[in-house]
N, C-alpha and C positions, 0 to 999 in steps of 0.2 A: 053713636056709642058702639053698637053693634057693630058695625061696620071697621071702625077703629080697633076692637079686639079680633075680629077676623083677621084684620091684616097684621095686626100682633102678632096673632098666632104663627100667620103664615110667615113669617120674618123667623119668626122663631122656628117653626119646624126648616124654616131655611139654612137658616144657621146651624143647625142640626145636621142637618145632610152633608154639610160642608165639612163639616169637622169630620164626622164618619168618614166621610169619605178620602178625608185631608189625611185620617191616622191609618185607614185600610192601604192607601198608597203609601205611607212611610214604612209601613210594616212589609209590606211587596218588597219595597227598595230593600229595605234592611235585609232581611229575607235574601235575597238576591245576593247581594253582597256577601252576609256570611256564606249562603251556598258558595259561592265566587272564593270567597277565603279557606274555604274548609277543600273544597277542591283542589284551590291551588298549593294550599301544603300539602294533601294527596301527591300530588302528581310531583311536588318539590322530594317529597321521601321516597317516592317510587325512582324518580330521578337520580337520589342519592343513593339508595341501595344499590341500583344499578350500578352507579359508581364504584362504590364498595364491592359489589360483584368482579365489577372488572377490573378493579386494584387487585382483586385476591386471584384471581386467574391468572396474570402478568405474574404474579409474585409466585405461583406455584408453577408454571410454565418458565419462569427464567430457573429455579430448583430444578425440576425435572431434567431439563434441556442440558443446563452443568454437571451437576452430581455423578449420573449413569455415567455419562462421557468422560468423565476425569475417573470414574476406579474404573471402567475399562481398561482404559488407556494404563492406569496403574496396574491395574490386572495382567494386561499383555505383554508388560513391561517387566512386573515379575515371574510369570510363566516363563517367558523367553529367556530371564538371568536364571531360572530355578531349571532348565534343562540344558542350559551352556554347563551351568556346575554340575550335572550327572555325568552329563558329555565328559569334561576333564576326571571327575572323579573315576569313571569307568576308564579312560586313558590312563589314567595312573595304577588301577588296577592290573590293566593287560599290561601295562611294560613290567610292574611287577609280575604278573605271572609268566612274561617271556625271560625274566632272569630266571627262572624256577624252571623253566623248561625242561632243561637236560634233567636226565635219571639221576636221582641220589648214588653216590659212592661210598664208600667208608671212607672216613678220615683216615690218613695216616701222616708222618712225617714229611710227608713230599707235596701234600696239598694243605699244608695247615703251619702256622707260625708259633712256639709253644714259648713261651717265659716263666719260669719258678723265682717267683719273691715270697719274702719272708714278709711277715705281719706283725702287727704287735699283740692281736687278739685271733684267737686264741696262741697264748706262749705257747713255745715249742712245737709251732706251724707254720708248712711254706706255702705259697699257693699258688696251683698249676696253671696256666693260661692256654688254649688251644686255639687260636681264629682260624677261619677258613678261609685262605687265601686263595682259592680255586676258583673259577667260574659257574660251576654250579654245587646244588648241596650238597656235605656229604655225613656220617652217621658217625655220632662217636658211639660206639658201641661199648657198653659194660665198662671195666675201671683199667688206666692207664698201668700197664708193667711197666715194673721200678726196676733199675738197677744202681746203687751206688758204687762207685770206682769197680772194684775187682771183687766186688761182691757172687758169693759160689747161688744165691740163692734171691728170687726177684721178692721185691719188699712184700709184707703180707698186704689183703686185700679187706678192708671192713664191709662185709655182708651188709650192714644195719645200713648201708646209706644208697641200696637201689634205689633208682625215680623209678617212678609211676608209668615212664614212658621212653624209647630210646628219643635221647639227644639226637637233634637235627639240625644242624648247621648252614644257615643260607650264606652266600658270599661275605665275609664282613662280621658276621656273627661268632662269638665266643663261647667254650666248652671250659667249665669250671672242676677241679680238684683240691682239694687239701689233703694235707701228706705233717700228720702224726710223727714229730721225729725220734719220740720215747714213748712208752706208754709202761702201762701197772706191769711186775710190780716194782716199784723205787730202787736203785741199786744196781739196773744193770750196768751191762758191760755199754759204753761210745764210743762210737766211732767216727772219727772228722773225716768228715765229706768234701772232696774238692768237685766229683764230677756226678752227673746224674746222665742216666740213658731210660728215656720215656718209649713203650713201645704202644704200639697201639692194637686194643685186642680186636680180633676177626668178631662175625656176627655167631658163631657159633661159641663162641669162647671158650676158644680151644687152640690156644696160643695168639701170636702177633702178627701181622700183615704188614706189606711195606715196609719203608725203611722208619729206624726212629729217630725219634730227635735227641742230638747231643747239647746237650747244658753244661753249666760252670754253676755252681751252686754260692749261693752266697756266703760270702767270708765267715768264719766262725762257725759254720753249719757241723752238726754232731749228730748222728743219729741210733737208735738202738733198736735189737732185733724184733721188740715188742714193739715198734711203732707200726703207723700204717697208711694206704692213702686209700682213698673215696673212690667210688663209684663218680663218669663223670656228671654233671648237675650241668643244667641251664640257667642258675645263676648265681653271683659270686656267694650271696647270704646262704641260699644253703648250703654251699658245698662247706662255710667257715662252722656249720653250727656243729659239726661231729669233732 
């Protein structure tokens, strides 16, 4: 009987060991495995960020590489049009100021093209035209001498309408008057006007220079002792507002 539970026992404690030892080894294996799994998705993310890393590099390196390169090239492209256009700009400058060149003259009759028409605003005004048909500038100085037909005395002169500055006339440019054909007070004496002679004053304004210009005045024109013509003006509006 003793004998029989000894080896009971030892069957049992055998069985014992077995097991222990059967679940210490499952537990290694397992063990093993998930280290083996946990690893391997380590090294699976490590791999993927990598990835990701080097997606993002590609993606900021193909930026880089384009961008710079294209607004340079834009860059160079309007530097180069933005100084062709100073270029012509300042060519267009100098040829204008090679028109300008020669020394200012006085205007007179002989370098300038004069027309007197009539308006409708202001009534009972004509208005003087001077262009400069000369080659270079010349100076209308102070206000046109009138003379109608056989008139003993040149038409009076309205103070109130010096400029600010002598008229300067480049080639092509115009010199503006209005000419007052009555004035206050009501009643006077008219006279019909067929011819008008424009002189033109010196800088000293102290009579005419050069020759004047001969006009035909426009039909029905009448004019009276109290009228008057302007100082001349640089352009048409002022010279209408007196």
């Amino acid at each position: 009987m003793r004998k029989n539970r000894i080896r009971t026992t030892a069957l049992a404690a055998t069985a014992l060991l077995a097991a222990l030892s059967l679940t210490a080894c499952n537990g290694t294996e397992d063990g093993a495995m998930s280290g083996s799994s946990t690893a391997a998705s380590d090294s699976a993310a490590t791999d993927t960020g990598k990835d990701t890393e080097g997606s993002g590099a590609d993606t900021d390196s193909g930026t880089d590489s384009k961008s710079p390169a294209g607004n340079t090239a834009s860059g160079s492209k309007n530097s180069t049009g933005s100084t062709s256009g100073r270029k012509s700009d300042t060519a267009g400058r100098n040829s204008t100021t090679g028109s300008s060149s020669k020394s200012p003259v006085t205007c007179t009759g002989s370098n300038t093209k004069v027309t007197v028409t009539k308006v409708s605003r202001p009534i009972n005004h004509l208005l003087l035209t001077a262009t400069n048909t000369g080659s270079g500038p010349c100076y209308a100085y102070n206000a046109p001498a009138l003379r109608f037909d056989d008139a003993q005395a040149a038409f009076p002169v309205l103070r109130d309408s010096i400029p600010q500055a002598v008229v300067t006339l480049e080639p092509g440019q115009s010199a503006y008057a209005s000419i007052g054909l009555s004035g206050e007070p009501d009643g006077q004496e008219l006279h019909e006007g067929t011819n008008l002679s424009v002189y033109f004053s010196n800088k000293a304004n102290q009579g005419s220079t050069g020759a004047p210009a001969e006009l035909t005045l426009p039909a029905g024109t009448s004019w009276g002792d109290n009228g008057f013509v302007t100082y001349w003006q640089s352009e048409m509006d002022a010279a209408l507002t007196y």
